[in-house]
C-alpha positions, 0 to 999 in steps of 0.5 A: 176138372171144369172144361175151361180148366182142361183147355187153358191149363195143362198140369190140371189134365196132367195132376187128373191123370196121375191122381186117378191112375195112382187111385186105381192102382190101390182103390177097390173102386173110384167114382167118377164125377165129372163136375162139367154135367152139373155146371150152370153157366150163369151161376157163380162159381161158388152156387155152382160148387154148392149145387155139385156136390148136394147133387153127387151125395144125393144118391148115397142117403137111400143106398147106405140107410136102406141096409140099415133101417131098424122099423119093420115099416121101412124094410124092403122086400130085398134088402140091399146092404153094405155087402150088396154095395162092397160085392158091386163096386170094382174098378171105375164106377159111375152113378146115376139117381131119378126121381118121379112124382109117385102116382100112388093115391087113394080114391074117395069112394074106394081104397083098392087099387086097379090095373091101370095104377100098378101100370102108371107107377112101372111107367113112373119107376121107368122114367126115373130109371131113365133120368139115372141113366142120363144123369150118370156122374160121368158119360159112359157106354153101360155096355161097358159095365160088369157089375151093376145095382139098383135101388128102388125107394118108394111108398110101400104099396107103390114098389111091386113086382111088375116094377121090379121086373121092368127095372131090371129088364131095363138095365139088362138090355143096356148092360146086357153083360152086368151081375146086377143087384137090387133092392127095395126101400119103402121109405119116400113119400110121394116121389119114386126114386132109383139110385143106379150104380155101374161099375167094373167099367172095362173102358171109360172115355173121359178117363182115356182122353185123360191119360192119353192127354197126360202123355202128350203133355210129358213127351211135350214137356221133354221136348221143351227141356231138351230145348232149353238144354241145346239152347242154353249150350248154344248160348255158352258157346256163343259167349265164351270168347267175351271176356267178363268184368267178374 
């Protein structure tokens, strides 16, 4: 829900919380959106749910079709695929996609590629890893992941090793305890993307702030119906001497 739905309206606090631990009790894995990060404060309600829900199916174009590309061309190096994607998601699951220019071009007076263009685009793949990482679908500690995935899509002479390794080094020192996973899609033309999921989250702090809120409110609302209870009895004691024209 949007923050002014969890301030004024309590049932709204109380359906997220019964929505989400029934869900948990029966999914393989739930990803959390919290649709508060994407919001534009002075965009129409309606701009604001278009714009949210283009960017939470953003990062799964790449993810689901680099395990199912067909042209040797687009074929990565480490395909990550459907089983890739099924042994990652567990539990509470979060989602993060970056995006930079890629620095990849071809001189005019030459073709080879030196030292320094290799180094600019890790530099580039970092700063897209980095933008996943602050823009993930909901706020949370990566150290609380167990599970983890990457997925780089850039032009094939732009994903290499150095790359791959810096990458995965990365995500190594915020998530030190992840099984990480990853892959290669040289797909996207002129821009370097990383989708980025964690997942198997052992403690997520919105989602505790929900179920904590859910029981505030029900041992509220009890209090209330006992209330109406002692106050209705008090009323019948109070009129039964008063005779009735029924």
């Amino acid at each position: 829900p949007f923050e002014h739905e969890e301030m004024t309206e309590d049932r709204t606090v109380y359906n997220v919380a019964t929505c989400l631990k029934s869900s948990y009790l029966v999914a393989d894995a739930i990803f959390l959106v919290d649709n508060q990060r994407y919001t534009m404060k002075d965009s129409p309600i309606s701009h604001n749910l278009a714009r949210i829900n283009s960017i939470i199916v953003e990062p799964f174009f790449n993810l689901l079709c680099a395990g199912e590309e067909k042209k040797s061309k687009y074929i990565g190096a480490r395909i990550l695929d459907a089983g890739d994607i099924i042994q990652t998601l567990v539990g509470w699951t979060t989602l993060g996609y970056g995006r930079s220019p890629s620095s990849i071009f071809r001189s005019f007076f030459s073709m080879k590629r030196d030292f320094r263009n290799k180094a600019t685009e890790t530099q580039k793949g970092v700063q897209a890893l980095d933008a996943a990482v602050s823009g993930l679908s909901i706020k949370c500690n990566p150290l609380d992941a167990k599970r983890a995935l990457y997925l780089v899509s850039a032009p094939a002479k732009g994903i290499n090793v150095d790359l791959i390794k810096e990458l995965g080094t990365y995500i190594k020192n915020i998530a030190p305890e992840v099984i990480l996973r990853s892959g290669d899609y040289p797909r996207e033309k002129g821009n370097l993307d990383i989708t980025l999921m964690l997942s198997e989250m052992s403690d997520v702090e919105k989602v505790r702030g929900y179920f904590t809120k859910a029981i505030s409110i029900i041992a509220e609302l009890k209090k209330r119906q006992a209330g109406l209870i002692s106050t209705q009895r008090g009323i019948d004691i109070t009129v039964k001497d008063i005779p009735s024209l029924l």
